[in-house]
MIZA-659371 format. One record per atom (N, C-alpha, C): residue in one letter; atom name; y, z, x. Coordinates in steps of 0.02 Angstrom, whole numbers, plus 50000, padded with zeros to 5 digits. Each point is the difference from the previous one (the first is absolute). Layout:
N
<rec code="A" site="CA" c2="Y" c3="Z" c1="X"/>
...
% end
This chain:
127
<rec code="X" site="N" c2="49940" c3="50000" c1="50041"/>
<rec code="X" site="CA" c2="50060" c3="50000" c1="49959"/>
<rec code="X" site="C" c2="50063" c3="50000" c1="50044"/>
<rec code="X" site="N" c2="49998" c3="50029" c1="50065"/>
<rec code="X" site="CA" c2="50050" c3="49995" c1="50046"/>
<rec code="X" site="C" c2="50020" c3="49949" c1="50044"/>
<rec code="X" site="N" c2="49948" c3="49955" c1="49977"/>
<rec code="X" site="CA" c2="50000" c3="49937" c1="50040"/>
<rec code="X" site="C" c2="50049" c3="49956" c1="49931"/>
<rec code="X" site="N" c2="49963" c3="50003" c1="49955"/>
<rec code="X" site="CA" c2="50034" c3="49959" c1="49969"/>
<rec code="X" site="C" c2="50072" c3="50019" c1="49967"/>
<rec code="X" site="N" c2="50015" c3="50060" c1="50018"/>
<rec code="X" site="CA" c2="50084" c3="50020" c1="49975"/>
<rec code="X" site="C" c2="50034" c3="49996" c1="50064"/>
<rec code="X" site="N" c2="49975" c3="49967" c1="50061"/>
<rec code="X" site="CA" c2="50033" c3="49996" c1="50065"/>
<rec code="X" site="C" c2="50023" c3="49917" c1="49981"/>
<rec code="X" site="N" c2="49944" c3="49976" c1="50002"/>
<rec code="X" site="CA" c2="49982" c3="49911" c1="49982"/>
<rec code="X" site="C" c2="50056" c3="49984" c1="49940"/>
<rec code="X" site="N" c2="50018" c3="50029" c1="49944"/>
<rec code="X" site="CA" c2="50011" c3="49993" c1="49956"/>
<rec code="X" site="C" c2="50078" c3="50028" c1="50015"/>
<rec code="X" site="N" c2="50044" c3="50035" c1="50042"/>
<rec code="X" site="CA" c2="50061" c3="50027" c1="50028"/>
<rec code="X" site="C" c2="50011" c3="49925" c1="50027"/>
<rec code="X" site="N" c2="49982" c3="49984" c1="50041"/>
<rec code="X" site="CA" c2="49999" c3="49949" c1="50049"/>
<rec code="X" site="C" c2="50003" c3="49942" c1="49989"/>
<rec code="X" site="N" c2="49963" c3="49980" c1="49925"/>
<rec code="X" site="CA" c2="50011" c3="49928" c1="49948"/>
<rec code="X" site="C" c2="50088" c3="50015" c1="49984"/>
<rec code="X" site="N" c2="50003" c3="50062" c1="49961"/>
<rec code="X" site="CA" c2="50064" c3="49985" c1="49961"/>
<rec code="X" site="C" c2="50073" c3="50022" c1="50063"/>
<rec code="X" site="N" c2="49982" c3="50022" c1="50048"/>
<rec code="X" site="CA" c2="50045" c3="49990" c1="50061"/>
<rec code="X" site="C" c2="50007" c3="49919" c1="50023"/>
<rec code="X" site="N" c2="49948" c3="49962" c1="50003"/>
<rec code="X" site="CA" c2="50014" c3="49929" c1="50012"/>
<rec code="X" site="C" c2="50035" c3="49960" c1="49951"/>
<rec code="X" site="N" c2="49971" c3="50032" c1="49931"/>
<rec code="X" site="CA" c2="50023" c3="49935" c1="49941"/>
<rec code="X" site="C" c2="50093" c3="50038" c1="49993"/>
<rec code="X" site="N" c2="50013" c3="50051" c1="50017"/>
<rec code="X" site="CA" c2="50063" c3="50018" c1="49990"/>
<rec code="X" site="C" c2="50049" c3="49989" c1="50049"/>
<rec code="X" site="N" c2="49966" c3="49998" c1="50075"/>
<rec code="X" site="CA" c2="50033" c3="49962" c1="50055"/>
<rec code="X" site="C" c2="50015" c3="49924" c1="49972"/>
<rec code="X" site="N" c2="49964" c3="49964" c1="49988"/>
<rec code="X" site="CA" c2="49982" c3="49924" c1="50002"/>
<rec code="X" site="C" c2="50048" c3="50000" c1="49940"/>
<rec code="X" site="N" c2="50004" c3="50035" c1="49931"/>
<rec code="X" site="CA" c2="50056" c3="50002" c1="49979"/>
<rec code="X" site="C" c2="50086" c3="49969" c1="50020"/>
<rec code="X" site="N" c2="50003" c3="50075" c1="50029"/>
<rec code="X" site="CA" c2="50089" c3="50028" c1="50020"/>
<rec code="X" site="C" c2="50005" c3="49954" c1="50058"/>
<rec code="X" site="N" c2="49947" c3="49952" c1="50047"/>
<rec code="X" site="CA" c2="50014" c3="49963" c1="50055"/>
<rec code="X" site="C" c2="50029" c3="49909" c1="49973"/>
<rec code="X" site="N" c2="49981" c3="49997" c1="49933"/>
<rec code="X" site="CA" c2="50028" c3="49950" c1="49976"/>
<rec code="X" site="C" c2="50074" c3="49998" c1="49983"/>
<rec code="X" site="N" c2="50018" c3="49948" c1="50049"/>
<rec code="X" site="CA" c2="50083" c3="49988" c1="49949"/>
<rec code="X" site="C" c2="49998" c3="49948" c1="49942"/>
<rec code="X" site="N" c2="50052" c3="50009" c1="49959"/>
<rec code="X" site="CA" c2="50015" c3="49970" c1="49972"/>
<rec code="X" site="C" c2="50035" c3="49921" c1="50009"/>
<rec code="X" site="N" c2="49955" c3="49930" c1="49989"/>
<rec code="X" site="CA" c2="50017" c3="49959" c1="50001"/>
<rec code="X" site="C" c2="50057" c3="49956" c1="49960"/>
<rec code="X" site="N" c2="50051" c3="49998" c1="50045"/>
<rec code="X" site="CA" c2="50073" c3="49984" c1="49991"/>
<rec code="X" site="C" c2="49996" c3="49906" c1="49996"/>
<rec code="X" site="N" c2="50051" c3="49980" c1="49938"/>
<rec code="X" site="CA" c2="50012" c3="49914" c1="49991"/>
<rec code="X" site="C" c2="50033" c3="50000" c1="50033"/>
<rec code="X" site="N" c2="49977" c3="49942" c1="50058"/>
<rec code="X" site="CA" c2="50061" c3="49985" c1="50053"/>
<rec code="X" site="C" c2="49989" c3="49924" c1="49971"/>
<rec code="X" site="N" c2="50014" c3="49993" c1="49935"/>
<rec code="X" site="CA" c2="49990" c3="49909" c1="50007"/>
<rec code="X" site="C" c2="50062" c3="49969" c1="50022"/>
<rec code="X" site="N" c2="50068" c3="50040" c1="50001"/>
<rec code="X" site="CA" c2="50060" c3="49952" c1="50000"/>
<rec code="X" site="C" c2="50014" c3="50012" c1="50090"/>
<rec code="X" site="N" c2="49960" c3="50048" c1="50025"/>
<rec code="X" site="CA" c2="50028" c3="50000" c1="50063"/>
<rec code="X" site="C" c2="49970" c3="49951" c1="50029"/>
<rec code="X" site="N" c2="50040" c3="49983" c1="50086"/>
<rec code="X" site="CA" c2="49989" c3="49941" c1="50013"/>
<rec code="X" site="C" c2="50061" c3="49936" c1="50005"/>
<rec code="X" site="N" c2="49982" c3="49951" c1="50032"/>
<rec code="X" site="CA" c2="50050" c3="49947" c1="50009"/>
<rec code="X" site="C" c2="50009" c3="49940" c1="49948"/>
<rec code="X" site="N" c2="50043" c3="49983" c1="49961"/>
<rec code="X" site="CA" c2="50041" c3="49967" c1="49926"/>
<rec code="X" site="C" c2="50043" c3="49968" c1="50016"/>
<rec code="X" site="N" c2="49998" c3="49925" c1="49992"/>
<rec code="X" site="CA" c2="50029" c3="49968" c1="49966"/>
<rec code="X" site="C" c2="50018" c3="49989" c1="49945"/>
<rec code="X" site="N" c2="50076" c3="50021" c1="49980"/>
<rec code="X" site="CA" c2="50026" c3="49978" c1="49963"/>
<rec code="X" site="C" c2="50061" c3="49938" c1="49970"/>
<rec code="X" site="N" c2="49974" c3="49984" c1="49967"/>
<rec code="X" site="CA" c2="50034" c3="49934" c1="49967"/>
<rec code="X" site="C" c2="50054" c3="50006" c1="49944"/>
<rec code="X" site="N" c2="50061" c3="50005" c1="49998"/>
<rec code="X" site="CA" c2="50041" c3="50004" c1="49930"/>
<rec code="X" site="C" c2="50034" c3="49923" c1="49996"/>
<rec code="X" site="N" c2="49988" c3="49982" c1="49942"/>
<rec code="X" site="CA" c2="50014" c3="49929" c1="49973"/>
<rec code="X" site="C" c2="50083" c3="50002" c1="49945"/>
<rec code="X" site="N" c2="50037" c3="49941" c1="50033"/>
<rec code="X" site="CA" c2="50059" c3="49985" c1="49958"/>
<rec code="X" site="C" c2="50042" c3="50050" c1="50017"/>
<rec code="X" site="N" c2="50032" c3="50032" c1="50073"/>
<rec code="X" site="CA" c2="50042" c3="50033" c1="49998"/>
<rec code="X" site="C" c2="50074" c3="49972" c1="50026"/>
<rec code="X" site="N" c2="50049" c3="50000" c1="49991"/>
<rec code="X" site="CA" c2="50052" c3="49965" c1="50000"/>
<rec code="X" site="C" c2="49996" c3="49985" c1="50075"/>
<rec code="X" site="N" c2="49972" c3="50023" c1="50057"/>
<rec code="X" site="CA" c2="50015" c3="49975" c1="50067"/>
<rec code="X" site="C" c2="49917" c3="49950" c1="49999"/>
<rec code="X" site="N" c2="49968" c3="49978" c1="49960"/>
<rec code="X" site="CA" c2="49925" c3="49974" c1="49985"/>
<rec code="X" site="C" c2="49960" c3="50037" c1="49994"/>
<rec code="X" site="N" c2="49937" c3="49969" c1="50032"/>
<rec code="X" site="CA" c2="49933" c3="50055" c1="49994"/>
<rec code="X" site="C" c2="50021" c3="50048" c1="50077"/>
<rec code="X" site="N" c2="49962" c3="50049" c1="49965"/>
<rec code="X" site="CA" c2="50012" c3="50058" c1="50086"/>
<rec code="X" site="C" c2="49921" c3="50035" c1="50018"/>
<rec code="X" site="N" c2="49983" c3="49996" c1="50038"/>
<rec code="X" site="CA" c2="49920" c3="50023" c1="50036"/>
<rec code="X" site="C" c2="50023" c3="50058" c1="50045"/>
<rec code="X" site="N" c2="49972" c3="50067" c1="49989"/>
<rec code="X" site="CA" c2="50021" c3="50036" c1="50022"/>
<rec code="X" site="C" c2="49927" c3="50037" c1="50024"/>
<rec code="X" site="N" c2="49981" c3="50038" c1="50053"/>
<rec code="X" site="CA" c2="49931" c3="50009" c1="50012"/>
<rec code="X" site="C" c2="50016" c3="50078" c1="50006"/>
<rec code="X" site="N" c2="49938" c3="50052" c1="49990"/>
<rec code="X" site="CA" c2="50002" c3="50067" c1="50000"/>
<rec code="X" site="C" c2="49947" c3="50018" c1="50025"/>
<rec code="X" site="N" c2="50004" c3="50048" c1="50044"/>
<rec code="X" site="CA" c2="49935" c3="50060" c1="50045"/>
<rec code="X" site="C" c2="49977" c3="50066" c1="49938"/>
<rec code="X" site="N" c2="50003" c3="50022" c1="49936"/>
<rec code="X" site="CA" c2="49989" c3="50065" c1="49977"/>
<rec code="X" site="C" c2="49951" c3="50026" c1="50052"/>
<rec code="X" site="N" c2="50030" c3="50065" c1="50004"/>
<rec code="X" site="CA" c2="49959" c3="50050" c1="50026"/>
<rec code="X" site="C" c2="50010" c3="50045" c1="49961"/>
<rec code="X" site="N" c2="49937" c3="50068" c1="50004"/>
<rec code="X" site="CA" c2="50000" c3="50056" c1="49975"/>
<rec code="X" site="C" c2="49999" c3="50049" c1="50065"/>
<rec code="X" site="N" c2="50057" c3="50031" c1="49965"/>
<rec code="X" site="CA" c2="50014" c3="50070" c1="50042"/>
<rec code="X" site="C" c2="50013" c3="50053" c1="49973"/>
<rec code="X" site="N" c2="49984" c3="50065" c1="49996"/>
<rec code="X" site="CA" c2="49992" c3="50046" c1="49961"/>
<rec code="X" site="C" c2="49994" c3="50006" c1="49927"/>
<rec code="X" site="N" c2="49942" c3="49934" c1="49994"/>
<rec code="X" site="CA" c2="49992" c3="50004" c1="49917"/>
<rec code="X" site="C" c2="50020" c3="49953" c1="49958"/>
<rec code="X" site="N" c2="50070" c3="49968" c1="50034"/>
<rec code="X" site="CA" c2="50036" c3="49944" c1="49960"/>
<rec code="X" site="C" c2="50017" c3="49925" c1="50063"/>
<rec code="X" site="N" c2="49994" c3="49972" c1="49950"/>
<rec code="X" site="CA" c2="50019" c3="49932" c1="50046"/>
<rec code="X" site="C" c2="50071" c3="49996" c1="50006"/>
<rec code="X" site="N" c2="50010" c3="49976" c1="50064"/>
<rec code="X" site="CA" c2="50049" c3="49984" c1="50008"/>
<rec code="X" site="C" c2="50008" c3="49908" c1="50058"/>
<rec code="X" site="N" c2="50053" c3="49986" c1="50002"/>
<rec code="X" site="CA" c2="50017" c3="49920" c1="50039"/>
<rec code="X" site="C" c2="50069" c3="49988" c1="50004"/>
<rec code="X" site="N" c2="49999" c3="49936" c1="50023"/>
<rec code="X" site="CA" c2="50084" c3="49936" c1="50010"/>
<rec code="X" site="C" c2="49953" c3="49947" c1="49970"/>
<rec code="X" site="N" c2="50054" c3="49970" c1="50009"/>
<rec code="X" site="CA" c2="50019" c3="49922" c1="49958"/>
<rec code="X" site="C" c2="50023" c3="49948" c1="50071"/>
<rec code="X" site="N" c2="49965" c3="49965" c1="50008"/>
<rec code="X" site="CA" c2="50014" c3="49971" c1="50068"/>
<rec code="X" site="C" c2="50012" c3="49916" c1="49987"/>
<rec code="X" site="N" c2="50055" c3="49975" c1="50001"/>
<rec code="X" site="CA" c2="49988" c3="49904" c1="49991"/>
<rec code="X" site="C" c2="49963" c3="49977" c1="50077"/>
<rec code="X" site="N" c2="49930" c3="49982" c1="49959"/>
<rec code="X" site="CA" c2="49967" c3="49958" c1="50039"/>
<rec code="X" site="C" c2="50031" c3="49939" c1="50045"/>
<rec code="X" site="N" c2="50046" c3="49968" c1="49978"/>
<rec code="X" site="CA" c2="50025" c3="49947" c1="50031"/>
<rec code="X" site="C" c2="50046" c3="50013" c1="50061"/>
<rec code="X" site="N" c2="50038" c3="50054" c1="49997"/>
<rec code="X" site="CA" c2="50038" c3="50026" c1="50064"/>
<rec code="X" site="C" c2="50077" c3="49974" c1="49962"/>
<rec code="X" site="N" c2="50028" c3="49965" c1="49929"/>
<rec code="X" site="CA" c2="50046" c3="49988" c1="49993"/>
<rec code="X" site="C" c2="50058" c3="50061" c1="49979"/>
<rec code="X" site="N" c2="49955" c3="50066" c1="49988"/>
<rec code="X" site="CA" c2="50054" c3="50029" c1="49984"/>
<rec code="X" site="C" c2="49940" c3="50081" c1="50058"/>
<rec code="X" site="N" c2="50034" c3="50014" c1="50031"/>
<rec code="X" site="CA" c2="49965" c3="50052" c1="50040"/>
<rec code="X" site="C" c2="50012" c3="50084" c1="49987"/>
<rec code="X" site="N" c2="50032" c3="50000" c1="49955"/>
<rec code="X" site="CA" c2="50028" c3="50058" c1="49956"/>
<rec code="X" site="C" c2="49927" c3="50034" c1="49975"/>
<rec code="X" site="N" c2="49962" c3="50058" c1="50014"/>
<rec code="X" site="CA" c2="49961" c3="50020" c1="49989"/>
<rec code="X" site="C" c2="50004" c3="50059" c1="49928"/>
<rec code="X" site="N" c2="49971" c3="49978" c1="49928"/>
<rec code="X" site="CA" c2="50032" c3="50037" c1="49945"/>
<rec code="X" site="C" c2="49944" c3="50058" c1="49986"/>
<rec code="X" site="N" c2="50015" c3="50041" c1="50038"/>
<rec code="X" site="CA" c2="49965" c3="50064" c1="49983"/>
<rec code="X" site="C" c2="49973" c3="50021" c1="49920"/>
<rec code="X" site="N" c2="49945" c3="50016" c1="49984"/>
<rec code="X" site="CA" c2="49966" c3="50004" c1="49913"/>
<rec code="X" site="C" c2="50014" c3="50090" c1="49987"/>
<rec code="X" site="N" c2="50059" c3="50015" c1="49990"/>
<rec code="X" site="CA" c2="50024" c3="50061" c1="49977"/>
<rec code="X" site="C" c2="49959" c3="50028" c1="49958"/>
<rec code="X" site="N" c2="49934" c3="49969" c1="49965"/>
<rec code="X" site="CA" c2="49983" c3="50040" c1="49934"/>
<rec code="X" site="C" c2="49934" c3="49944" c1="49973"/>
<rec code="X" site="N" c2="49915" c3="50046" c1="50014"/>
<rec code="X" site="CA" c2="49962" c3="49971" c1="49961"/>
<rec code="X" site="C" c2="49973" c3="50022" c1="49943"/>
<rec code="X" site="N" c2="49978" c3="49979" c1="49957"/>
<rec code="X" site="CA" c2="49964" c3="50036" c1="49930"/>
<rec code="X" site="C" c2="49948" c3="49963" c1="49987"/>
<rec code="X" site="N" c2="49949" c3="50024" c1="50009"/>
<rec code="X" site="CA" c2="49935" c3="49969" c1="49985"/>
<rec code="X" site="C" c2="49969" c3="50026" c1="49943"/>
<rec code="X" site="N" c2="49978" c3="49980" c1="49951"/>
<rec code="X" site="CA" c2="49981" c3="50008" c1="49928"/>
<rec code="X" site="C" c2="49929" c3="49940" c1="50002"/>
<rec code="X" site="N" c2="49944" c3="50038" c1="50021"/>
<rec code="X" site="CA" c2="49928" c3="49955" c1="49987"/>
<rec code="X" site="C" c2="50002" c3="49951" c1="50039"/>
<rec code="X" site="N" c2="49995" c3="49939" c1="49959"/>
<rec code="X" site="CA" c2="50002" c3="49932" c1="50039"/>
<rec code="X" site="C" c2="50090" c3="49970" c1="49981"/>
<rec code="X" site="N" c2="50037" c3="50036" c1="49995"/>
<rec code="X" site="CA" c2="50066" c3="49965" c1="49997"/>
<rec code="X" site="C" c2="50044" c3="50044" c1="50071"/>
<rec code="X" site="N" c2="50040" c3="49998" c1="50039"/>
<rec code="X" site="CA" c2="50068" c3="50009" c1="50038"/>
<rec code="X" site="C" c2="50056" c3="49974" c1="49996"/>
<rec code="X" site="N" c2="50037" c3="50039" c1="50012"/>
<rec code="X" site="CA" c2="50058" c3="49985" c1="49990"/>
<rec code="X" site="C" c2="50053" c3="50031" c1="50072"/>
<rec code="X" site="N" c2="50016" c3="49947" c1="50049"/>
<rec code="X" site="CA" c2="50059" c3="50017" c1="50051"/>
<rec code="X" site="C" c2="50058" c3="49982" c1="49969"/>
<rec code="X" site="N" c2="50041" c3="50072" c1="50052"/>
<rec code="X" site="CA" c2="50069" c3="49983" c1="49983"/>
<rec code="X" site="C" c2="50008" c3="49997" c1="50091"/>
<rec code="X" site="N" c2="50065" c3="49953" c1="49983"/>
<rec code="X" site="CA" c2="50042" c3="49995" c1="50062"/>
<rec code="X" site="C" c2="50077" c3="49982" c1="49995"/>
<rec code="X" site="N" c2="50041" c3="49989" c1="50056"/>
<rec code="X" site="CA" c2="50059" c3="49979" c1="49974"/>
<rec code="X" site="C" c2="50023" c3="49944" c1="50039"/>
<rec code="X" site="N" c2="50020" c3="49961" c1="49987"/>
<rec code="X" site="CA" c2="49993" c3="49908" c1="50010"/>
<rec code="X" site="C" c2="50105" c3="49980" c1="49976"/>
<rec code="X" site="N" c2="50018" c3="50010" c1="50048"/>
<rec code="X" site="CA" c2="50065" c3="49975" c1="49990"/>
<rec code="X" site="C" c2="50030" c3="50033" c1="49961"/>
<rec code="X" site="N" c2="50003" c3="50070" c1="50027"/>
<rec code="X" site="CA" c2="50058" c3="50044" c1="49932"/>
<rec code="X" site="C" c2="49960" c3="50013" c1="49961"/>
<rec code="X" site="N" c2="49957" c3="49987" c1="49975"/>
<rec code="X" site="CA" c2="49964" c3="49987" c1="49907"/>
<rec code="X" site="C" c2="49922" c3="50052" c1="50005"/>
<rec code="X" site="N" c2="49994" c3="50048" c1="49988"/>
<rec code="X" site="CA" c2="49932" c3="50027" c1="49982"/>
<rec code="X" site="C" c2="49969" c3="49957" c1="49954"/>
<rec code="X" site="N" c2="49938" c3="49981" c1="50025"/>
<rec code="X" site="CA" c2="49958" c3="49954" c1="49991"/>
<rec code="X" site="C" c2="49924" c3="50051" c1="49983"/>
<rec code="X" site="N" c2="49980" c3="49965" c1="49950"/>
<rec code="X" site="CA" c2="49922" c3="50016" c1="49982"/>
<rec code="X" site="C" c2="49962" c3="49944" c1="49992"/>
<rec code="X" site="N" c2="49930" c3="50010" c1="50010"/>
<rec code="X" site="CA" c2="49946" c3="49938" c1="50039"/>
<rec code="X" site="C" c2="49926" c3="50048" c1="49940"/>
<rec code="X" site="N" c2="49993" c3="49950" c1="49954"/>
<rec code="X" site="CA" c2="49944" c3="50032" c1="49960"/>
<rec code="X" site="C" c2="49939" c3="49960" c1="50026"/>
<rec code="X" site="N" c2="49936" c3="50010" c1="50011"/>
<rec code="X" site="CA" c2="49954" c3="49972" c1="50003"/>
<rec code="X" site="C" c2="49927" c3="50027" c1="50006"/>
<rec code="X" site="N" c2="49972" c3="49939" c1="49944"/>
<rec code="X" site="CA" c2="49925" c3="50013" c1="49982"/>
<rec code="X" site="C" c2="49947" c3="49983" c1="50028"/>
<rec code="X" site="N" c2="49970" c3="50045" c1="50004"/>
<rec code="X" site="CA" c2="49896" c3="49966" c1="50031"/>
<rec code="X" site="C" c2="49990" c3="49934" c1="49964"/>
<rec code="X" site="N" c2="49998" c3="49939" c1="50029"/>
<rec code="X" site="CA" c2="49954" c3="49964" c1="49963"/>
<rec code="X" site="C" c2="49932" c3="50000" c1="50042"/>
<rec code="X" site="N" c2="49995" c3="50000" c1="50036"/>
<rec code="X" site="CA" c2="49940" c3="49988" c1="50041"/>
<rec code="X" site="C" c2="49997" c3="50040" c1="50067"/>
<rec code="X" site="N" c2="49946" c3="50005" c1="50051"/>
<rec code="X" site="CA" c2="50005" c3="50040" c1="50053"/>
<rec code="X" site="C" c2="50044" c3="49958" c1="50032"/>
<rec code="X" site="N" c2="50052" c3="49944" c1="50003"/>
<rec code="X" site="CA" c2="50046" c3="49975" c1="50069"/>
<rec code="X" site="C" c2="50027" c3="49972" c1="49954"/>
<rec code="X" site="N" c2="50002" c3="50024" c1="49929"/>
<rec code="X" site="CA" c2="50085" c3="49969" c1="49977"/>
<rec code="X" site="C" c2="50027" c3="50051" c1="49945"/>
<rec code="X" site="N" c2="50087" c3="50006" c1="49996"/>
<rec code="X" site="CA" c2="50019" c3="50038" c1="49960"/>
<rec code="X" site="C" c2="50067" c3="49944" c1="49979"/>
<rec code="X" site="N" c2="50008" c3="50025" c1="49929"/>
<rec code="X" site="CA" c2="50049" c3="49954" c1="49979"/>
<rec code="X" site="C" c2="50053" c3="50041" c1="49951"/>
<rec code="X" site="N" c2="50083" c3="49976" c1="49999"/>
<rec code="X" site="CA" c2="50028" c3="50053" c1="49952"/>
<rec code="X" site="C" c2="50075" c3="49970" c1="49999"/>
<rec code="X" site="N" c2="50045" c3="50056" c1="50017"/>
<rec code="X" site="CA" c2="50053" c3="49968" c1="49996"/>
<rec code="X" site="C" c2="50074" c3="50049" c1="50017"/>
<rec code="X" site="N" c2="50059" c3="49973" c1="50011"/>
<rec code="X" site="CA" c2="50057" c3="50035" c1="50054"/>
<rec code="X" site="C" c2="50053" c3="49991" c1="49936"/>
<rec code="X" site="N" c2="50020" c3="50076" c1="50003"/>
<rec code="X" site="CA" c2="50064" c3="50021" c1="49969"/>
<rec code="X" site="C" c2="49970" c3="49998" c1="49919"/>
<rec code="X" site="N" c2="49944" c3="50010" c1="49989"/>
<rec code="X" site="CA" c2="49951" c3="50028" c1="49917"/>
<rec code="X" site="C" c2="49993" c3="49918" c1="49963"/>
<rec code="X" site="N" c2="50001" c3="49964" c1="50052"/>
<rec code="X" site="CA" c2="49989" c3="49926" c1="49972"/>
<rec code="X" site="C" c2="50052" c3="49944" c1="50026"/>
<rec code="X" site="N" c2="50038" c3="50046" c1="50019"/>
<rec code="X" site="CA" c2="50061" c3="49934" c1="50029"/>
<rec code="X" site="C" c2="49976" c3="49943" c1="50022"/>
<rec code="X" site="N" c2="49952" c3="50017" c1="50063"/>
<rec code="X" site="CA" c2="49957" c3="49928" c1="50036"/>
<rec code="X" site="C" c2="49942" c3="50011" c1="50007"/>
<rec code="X" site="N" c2="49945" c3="49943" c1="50009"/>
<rec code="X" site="CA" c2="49935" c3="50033" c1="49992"/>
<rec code="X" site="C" c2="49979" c3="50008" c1="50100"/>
<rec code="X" site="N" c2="49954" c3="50051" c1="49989"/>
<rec code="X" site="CA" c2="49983" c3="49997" c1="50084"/>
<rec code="X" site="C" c2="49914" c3="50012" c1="49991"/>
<rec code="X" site="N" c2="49964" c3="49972" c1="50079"/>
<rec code="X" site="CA" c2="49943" c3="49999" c1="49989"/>
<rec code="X" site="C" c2="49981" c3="50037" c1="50061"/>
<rec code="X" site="N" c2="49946" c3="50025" c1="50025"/>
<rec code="X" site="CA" c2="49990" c3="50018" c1="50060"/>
<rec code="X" site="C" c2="49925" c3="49981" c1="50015"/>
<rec code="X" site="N" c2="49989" c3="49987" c1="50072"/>
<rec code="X" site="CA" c2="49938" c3="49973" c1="50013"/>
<rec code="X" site="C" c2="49994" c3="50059" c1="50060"/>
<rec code="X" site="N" c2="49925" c3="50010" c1="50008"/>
<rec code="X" site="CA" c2="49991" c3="50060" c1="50058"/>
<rec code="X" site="C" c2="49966" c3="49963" c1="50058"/>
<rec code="X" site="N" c2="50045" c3="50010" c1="50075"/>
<rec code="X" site="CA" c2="49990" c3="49956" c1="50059"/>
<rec code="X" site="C" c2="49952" c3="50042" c1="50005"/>
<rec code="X" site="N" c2="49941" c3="49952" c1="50035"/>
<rec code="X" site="CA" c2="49945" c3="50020" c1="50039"/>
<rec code="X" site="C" c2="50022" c3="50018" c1="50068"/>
<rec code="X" site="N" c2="49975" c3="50045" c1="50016"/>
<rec code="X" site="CA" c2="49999" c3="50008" c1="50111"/>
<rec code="X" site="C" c2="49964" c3="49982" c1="50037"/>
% end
């Protein structure tokens, strides 16, 4: 009987370790490198590419023009992630700017700048 209340300490010491040693698996689907696309904006279309990272919990990034025409780096003051939708803010010429966008697929999200003003798409660069 002392064998098996030793044996039997020793099961529920493992299954309660093996427990509390699990973390909790975190959605990192938006982190990562983005292209984004906003269509019809008075200076044309604009392609703007993004790094999200997570750092203490929340994502954070810039806004970088791929092309080198404007080298002004627009820092993303503010993310909100709600499921499969986000939403960045940044500020783009004077103007607080918001950037909504949805999961369509694992390497595409689609939505839109200023609650519909223009539509924008984003594609996720491979490395």
């Amino acid at each position: 009987m002392k064998k098996a209340s030793i044996l039997f300490i020793l099961l529920l010491t493992a299954v309660v370790f093996k427990g509390y040693s699990q973390t909790a698996a975190t959605n990192d689907f938006f982190a990562g490198k983005w292209e984004v696309l906003v269509v019809g904006t008075p200076n044309g279309d604009s392609k703007l590419v993004t790094d999200l990272v997570r750092k203490d919990g929340k994502l954070t990034g810039e806004l970088k023009d791929p092309t080198g025409q404007n080298p002004e780096v627009l820092p993303i003051t503010s993310i909100v992630e709600e499921g499969n939708k986000i939403t960045l803010y940044f500020t783009a010429q004077g103007t607080d700017v918001s950037l909504d966008l949805a999961k369509v697929d694992d390497t595409h999200l689609k939505g839109s700048v200023m609650s519909g003003m223009f539509d924008a798409s984003a594609v996720r660069i491979k490395e």
